[in-house]
DSSP file (Angstrom, degrees, kcal/mol; ACC not computed):
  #  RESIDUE AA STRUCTURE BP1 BP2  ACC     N-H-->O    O-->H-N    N-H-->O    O-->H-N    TCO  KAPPA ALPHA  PHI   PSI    X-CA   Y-CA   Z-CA
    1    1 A X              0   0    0      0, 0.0     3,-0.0     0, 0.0     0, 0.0   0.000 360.0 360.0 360.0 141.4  -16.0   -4.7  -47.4
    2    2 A X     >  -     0   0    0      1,-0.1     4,-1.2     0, 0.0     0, 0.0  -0.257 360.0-112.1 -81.7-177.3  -19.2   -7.0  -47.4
    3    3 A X  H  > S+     0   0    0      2,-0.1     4,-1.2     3,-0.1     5,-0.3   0.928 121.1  58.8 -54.4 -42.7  -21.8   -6.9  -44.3
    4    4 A X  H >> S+     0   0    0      1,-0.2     4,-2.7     2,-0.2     3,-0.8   0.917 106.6  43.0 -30.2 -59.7  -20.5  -10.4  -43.5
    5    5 A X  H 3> S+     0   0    0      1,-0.3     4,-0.9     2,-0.2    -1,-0.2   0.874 119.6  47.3 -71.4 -29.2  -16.6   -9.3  -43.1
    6    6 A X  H 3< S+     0   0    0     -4,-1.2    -1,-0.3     2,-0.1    -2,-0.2   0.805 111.3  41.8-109.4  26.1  -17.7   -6.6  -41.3
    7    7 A X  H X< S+     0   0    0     -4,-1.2     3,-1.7    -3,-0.8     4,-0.4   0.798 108.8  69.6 -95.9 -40.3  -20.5   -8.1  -38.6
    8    8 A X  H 3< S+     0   0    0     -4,-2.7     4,-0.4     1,-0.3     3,-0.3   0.644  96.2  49.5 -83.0 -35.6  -17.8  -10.8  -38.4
    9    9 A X  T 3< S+     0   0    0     -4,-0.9    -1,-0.3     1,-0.2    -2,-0.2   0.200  88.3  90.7-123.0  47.8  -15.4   -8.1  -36.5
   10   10 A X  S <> S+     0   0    0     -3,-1.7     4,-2.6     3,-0.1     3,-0.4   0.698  76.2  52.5 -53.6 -42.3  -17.7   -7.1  -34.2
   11   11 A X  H  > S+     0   0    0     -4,-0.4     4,-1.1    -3,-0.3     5,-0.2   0.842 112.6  50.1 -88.5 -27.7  -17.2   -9.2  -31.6
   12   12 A X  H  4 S+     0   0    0     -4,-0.4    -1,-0.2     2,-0.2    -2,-0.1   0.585 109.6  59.3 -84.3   9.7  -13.0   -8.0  -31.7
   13   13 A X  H >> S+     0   0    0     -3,-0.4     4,-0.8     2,-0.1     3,-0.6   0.838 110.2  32.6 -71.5 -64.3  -14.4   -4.9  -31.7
   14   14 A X  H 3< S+     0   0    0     -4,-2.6    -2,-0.2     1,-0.2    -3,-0.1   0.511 112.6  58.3 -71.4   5.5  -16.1   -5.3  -28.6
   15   15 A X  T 3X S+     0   0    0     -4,-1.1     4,-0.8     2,-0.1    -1,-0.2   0.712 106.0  52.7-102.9 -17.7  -13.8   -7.4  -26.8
   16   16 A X  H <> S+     0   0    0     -3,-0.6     4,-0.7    -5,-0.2    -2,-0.2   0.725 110.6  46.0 -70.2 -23.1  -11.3   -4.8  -27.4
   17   17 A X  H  X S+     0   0    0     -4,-0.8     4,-4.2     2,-0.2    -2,-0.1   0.730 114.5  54.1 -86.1 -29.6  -13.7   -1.9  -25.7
   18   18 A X  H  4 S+     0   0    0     -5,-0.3     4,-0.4     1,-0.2    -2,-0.2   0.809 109.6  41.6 -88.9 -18.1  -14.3   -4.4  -23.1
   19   19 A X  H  X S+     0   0    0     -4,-0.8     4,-0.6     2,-0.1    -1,-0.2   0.592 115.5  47.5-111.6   8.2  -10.7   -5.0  -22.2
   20   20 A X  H  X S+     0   0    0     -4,-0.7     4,-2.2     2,-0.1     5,-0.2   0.780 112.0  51.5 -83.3 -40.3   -9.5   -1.4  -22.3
   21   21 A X  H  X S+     0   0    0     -4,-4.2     4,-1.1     1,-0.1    -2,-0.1   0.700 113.0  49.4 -71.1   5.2  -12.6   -0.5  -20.2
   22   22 A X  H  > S+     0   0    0     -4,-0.4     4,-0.8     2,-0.2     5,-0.4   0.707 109.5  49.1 -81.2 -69.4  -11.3   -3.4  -17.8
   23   23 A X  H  X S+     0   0    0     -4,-0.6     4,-2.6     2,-0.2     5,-0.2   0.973 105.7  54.8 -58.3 -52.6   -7.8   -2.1  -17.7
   24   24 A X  H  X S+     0   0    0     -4,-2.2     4,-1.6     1,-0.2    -2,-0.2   0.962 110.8  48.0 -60.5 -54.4   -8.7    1.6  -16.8
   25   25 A X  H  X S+     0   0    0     -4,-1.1     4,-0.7    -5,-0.2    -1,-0.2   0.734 107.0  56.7 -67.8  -1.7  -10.8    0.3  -13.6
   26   26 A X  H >X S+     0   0    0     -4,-0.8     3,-1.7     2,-0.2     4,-1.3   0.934 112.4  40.9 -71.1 -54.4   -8.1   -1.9  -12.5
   27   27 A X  H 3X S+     0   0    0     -4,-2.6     4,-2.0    -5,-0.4    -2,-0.2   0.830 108.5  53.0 -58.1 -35.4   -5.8    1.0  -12.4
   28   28 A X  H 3X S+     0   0    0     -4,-1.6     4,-0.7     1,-0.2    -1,-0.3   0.606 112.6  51.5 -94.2   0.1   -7.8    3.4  -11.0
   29   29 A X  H << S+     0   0    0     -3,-1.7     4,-0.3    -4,-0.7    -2,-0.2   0.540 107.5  52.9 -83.4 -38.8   -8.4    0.5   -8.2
   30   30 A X  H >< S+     0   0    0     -4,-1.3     3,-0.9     2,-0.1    -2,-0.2   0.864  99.1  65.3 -44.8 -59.6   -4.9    0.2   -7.8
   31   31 A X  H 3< S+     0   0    0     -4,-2.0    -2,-0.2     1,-0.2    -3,-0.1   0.946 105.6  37.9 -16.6 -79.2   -4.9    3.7   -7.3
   32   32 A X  T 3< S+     0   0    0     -4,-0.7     2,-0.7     2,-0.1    -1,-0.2   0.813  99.5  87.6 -58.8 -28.0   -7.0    3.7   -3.8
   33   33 A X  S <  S-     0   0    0     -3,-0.9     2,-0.4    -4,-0.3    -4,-0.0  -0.732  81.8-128.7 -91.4 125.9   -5.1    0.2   -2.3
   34   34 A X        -     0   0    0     -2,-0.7    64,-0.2     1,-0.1     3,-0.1  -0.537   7.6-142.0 -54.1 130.0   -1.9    1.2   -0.5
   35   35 A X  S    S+     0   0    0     62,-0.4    25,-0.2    -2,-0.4    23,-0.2   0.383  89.3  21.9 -38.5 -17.6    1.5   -0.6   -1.5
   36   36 A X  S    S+     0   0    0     61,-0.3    61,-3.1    23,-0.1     2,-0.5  -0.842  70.4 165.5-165.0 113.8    2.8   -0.7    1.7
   37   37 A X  E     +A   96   0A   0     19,-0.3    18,-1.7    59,-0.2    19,-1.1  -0.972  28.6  96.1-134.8 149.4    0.7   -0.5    4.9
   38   38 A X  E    S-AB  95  54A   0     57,-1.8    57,-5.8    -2,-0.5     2,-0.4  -0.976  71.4 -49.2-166.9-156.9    2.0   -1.5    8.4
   39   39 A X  E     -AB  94  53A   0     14,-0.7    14,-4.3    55,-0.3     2,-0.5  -0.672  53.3-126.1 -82.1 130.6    3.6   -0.4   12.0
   40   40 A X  E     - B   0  52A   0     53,-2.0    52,-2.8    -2,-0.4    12,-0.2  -0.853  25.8-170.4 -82.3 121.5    6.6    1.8   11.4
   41   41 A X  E     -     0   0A   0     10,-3.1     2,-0.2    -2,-0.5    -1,-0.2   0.857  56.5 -10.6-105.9 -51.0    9.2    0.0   13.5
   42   42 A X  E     -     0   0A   0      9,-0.3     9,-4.1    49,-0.1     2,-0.3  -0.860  55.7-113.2-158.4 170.6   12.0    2.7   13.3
   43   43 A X  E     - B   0  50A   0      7,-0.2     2,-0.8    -2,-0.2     7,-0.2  -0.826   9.5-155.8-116.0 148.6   13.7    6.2   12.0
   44   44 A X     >  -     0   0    0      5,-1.9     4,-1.4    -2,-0.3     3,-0.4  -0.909   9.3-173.4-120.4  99.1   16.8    7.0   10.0
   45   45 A X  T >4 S+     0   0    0     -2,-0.8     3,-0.7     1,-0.2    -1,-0.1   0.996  75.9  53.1 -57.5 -57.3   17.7   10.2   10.7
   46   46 A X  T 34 S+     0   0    0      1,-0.3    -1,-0.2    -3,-0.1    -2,-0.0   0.565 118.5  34.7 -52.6 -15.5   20.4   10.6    8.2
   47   47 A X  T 34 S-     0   0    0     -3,-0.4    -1,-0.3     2,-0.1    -2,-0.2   0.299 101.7-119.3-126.5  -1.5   18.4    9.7    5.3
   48   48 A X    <<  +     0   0    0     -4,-1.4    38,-0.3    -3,-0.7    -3,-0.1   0.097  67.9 141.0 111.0 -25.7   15.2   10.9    6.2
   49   49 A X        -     0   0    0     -6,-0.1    -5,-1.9    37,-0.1     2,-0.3   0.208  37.1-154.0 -75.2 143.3   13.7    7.2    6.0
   50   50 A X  E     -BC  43  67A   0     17,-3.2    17,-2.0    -7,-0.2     2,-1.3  -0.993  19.4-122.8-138.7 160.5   11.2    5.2    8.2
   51   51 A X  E     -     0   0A   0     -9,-4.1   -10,-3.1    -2,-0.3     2,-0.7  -0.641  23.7-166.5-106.9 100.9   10.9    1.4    8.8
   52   52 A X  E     -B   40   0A   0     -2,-1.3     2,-1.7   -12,-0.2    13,-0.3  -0.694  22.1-149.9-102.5 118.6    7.5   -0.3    7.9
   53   53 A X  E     -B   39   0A   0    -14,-4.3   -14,-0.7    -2,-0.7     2,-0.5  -0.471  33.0-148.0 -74.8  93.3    7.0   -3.6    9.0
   54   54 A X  E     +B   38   0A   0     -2,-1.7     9,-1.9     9,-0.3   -16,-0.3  -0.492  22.8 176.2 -77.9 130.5    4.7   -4.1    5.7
   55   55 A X        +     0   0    0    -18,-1.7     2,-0.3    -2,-0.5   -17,-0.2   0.735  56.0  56.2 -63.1 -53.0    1.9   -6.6    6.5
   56   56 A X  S    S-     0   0    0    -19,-1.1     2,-0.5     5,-0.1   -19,-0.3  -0.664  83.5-115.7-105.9 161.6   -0.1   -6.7    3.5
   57   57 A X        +     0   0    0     -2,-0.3     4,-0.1     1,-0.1   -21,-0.1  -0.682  50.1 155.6 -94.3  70.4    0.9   -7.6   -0.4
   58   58 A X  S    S-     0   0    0     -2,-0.5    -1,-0.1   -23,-0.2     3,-0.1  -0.313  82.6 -68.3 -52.2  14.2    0.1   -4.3   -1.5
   59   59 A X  S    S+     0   0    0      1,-0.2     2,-0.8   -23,-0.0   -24,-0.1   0.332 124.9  85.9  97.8 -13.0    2.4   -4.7   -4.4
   60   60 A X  S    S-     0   0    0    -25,-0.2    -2,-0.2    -4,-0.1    -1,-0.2  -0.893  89.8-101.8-121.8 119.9    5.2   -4.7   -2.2
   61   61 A X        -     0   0    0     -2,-0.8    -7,-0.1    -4,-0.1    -4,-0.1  -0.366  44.1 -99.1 -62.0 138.9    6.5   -8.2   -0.4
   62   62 A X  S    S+     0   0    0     -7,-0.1    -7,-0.2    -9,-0.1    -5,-0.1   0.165  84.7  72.2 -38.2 144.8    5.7   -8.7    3.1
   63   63 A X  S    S-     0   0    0     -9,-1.9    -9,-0.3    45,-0.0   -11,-0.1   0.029  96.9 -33.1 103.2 161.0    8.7   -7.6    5.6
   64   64 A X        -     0   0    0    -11,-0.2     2,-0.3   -13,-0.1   -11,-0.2   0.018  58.6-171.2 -20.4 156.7   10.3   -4.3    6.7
   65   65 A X        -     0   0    0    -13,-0.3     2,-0.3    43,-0.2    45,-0.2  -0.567  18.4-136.4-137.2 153.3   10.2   -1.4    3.5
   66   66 A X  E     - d   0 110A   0     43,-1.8    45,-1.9    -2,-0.3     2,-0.3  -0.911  23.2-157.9 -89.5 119.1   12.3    2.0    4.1
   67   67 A X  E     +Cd  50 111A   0    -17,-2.0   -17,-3.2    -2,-0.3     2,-0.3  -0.987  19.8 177.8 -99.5 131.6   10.3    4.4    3.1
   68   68 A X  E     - d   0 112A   0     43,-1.5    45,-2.8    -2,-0.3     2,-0.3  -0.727  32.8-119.7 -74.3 138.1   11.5    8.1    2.0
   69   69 A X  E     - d   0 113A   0     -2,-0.3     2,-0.3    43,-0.2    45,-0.2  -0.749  27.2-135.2 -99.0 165.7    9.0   10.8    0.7
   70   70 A X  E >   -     0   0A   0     43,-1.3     3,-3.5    -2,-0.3     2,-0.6  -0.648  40.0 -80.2-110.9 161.4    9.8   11.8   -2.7
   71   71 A X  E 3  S+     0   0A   0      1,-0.3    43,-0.1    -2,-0.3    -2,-0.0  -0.046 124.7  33.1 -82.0  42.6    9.7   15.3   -3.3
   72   72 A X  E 3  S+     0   0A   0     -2,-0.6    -1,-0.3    42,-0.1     2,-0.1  -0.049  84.3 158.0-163.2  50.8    6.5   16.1   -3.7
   73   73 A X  E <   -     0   0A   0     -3,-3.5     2,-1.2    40,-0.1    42,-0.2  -0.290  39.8-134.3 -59.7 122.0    5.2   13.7   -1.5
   74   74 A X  E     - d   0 115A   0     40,-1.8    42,-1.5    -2,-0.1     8,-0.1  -0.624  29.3-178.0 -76.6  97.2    1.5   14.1    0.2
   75   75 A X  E     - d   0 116A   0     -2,-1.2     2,-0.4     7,-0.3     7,-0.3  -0.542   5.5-179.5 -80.3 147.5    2.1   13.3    3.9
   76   76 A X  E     - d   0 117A   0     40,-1.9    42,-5.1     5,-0.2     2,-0.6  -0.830   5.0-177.9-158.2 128.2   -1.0   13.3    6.0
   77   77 A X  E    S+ d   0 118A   0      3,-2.5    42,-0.2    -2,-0.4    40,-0.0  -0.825  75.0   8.3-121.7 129.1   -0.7   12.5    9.8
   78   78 A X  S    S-     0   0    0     40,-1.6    -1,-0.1    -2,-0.6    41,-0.1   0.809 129.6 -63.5  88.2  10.4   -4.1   12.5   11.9
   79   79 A X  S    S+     0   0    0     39,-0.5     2,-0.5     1,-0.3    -1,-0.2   0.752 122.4  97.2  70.7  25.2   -6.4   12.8    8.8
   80   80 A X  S    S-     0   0    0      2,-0.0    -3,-2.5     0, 0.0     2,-0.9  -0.979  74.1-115.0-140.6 147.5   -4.7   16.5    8.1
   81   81 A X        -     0   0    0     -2,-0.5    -5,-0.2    -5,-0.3     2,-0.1  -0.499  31.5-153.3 -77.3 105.5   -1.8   17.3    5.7
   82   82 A X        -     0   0    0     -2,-0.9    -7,-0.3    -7,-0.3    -1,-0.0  -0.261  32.4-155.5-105.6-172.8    1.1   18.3    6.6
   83   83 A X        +     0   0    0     -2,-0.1     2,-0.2    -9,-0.1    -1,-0.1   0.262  65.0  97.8-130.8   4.2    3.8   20.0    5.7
   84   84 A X        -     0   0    0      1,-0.1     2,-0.2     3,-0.0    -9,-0.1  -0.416  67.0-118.5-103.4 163.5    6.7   18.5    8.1
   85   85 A X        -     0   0    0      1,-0.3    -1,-0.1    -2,-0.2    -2,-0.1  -0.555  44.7 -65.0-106.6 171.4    9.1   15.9    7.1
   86   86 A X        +     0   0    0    -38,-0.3    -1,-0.3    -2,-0.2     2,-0.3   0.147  62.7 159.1  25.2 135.8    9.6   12.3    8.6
   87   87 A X        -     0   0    0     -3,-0.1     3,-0.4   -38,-0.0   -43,-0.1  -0.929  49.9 -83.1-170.6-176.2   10.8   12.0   12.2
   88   88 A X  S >  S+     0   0    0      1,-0.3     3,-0.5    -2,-0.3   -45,-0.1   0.256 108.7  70.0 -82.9   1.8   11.0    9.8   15.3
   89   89 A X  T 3  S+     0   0    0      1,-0.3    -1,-0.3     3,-0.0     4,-0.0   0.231  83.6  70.7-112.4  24.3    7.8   10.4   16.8
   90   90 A X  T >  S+     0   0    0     -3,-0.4     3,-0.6     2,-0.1    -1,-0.3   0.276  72.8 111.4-107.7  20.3    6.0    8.5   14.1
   91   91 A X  T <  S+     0   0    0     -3,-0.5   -50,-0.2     1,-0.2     3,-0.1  -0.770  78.5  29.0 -95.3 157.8    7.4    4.8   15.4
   92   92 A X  T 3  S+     0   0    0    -52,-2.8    -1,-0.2     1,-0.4   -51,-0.1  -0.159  94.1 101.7  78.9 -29.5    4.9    3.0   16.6
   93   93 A X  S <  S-     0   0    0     -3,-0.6   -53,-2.0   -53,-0.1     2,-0.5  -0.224  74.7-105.1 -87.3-155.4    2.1    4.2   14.8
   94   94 A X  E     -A   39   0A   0    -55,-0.2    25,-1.6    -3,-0.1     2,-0.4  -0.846  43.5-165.4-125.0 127.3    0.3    2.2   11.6
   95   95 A X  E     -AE  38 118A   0    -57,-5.8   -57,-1.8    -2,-0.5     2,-0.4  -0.996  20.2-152.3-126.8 157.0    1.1    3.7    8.2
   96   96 A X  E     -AE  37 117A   0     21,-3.4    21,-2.5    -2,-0.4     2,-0.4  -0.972  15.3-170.7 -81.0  86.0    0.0    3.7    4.4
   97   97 A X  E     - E   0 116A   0    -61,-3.1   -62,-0.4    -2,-0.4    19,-0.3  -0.915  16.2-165.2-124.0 108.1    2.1    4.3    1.7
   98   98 A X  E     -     0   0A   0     17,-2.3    16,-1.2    -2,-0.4    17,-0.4  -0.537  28.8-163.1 -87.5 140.5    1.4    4.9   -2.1
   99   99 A X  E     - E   0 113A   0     14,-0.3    14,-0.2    -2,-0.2     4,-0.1  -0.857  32.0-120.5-138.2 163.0    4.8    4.6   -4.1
  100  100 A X        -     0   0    0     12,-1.2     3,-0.1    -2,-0.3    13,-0.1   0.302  55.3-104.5 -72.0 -15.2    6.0    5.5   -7.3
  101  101 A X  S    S+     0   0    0      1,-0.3     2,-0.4    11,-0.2    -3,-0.0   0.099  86.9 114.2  83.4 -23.3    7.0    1.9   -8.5
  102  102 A X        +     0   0    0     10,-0.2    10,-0.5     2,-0.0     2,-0.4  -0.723  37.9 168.7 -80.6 130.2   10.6    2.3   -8.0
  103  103 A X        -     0   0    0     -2,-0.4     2,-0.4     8,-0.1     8,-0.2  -0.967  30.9-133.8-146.7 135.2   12.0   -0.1   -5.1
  104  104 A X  B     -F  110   0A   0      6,-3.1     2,-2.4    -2,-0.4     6,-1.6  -0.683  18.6-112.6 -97.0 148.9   15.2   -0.4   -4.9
  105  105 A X  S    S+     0   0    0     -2,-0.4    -1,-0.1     4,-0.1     4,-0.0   0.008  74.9 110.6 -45.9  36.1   17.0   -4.3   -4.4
  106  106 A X  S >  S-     0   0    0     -2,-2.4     3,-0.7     4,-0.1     2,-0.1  -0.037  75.8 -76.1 -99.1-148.2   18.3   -4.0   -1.0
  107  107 A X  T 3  S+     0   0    0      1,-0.5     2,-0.1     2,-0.1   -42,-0.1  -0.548 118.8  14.9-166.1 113.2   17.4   -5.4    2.0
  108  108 A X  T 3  S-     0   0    0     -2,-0.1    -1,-0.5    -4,-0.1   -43,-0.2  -0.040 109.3-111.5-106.2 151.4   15.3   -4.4    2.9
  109  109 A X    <   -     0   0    0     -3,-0.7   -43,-1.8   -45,-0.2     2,-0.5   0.637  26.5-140.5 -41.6 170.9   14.2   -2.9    0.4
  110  110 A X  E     +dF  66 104A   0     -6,-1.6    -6,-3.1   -45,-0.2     2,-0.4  -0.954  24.8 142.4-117.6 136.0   13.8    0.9   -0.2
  111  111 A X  E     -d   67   0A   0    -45,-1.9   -43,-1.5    -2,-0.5     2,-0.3  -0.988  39.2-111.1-155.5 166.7   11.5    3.3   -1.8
  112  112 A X  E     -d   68   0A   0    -10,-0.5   -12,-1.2    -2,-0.4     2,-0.3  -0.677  23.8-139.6-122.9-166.7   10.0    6.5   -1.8
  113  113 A X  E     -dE  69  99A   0    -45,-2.8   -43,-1.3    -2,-0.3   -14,-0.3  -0.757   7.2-165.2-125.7 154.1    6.2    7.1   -1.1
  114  114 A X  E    S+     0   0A   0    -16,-1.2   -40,-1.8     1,-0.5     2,-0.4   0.489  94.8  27.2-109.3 -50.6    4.0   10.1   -3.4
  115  115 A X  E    S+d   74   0A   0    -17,-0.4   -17,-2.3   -42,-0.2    -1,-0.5  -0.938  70.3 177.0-141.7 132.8    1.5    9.7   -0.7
  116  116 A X  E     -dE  75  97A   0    -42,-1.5   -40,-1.9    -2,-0.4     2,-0.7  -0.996   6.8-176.1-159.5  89.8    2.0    8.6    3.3
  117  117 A X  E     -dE  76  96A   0    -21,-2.5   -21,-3.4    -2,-0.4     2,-0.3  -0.930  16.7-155.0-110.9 131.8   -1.2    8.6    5.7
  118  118 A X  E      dE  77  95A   0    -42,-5.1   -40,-1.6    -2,-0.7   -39,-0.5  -0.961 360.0 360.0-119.1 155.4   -0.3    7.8    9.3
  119  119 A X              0   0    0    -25,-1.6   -24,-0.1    -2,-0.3    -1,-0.1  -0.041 360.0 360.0 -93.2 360.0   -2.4    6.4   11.8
């Protein structure tokens, strides 16, 4: 290969370094922004579930979520982690929810959360 042919894929060399190192801070930026943050409106006992009136487009469309914690879910209520499940005394406060990607079509929709700080 001459110098020419190979000075010549330099620059798709480096536009390839530049858009993988691109992609990895996106993600890891993704990482840190909740998917679902608002006021938790209500409980579901029977399914474990709470009802977040989501605010922001966190990746998730604006209006009510169910959220479920998945089973190995971080919960953390009060800036500590805890070790209790979902209940009725969380309505009313503000929550944050990191998900998994899975949401299921209902309405409104459903998902479960890796990681849950309430307010």
């Amino acid at each position: 290969m001459s110098i020419v042919q190979r000075l010549s894929l330099l620059p798709v060399v480096i536009l390839l370094l530049l858009t993988l190192g691109c992609a990895e801070q996106s993600e890891e930026q993704g990482k840190d922004k909740p998917h679902v943050r608002g006021m938790i409106t209500d409980f579901e006992e029977e399914r474990g579930q709470v009802l977040i009136e989501n605010k922001e487009d966190g990746g998730v469309d604006p209006g009510p979520v169910w959220i479920s914690l998945s089973k190995d879910a971080e919960l953390i209520v009060g800036g500590e982690i805890v070790a209790v499940s979902l209940d009725e005394t969380l309505v009313g406060r503000s929550a944050e929810v990191w998900i998994n990607g899975v949401i299921a079509q209902s309405y409104p929709p459903q998902t479960k959360a890796v990681k849950m700080v309430i307010h």
